[in-house]
C-alpha positions in Angstrom: 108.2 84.3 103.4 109.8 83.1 100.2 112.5 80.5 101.7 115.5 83.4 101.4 118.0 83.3 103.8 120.9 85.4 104.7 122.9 83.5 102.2 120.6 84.1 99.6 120.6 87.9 100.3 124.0 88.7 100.5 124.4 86.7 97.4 121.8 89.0 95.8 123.5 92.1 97.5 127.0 91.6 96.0 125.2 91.0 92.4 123.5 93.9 92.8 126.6 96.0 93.7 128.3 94.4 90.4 125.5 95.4 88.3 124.4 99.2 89.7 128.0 99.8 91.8 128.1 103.4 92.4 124.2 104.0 90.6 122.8 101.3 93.6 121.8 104.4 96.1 120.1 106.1 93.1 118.1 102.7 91.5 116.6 101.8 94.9 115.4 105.6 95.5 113.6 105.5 92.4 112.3 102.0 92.8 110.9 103.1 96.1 109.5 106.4 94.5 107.5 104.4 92.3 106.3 101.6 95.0 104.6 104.8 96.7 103.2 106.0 93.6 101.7 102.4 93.0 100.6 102.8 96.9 98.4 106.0 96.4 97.4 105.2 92.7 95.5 101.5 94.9 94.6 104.2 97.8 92.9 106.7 95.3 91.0 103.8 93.3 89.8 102.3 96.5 88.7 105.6 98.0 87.1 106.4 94.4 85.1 102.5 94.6 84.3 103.0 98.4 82.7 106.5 98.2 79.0 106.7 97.8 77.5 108.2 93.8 74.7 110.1 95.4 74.6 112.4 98.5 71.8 114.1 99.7 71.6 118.0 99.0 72.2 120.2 101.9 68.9 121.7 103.2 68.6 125.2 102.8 68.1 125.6 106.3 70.7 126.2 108.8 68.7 125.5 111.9 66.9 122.4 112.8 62.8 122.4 112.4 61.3 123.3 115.6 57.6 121.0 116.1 55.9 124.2 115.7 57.4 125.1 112.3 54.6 123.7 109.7 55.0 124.1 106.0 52.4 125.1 104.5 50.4 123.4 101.9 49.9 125.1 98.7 48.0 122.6 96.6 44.3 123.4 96.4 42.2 121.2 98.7 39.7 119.0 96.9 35.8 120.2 96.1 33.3 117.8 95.5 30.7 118.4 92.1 28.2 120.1 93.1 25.8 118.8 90.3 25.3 115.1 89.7 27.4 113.8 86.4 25.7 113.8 83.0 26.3 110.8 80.2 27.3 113.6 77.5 30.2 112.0 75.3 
């Protein structure tokens, strides 16, 4: 991926055991705490981008409406004038 060989590596291995020596075990534990900190932080942003800002509200029923359930209407149905209109202002 980046060009390293096992040269490379075991150079970087020995420099790191000069550096950390007995503290290695510990410093790569918390380095690999904090990679899967980083991991769920990206997971929970993504989830939080993904999800959708609106969702429909539950109905208040718990069955599904039969054809023969109707709702009925409780506006009041239209009457026409029953005298013709008059130019009063």
């Amino acid at each position: 991926m980046f060009g390293i060989g096992a040269p490379e590596m075991i150079v970087v291995g020995i420099i790191a055991l000069l550096l950390f020596g007995k503290r290695l075990p510990e410093v790569a534990r918390s380095m690999g705490k904090g990679v899967t900190e980083f991991k769920r932080g990206l997971a929970g942003i993504e989830e939080e981008a993904t999800r959708p800002t609106y969702r429909e509200p539950e109905r208040e029923t718990s069955r599904p409406r039969a054809a023969d359930d109707r709702v009925e209407v409780t506006a009041p149905k239209f009457e026409p004038p029953v005298s013709a209109p008059s130019d009063r202002a």
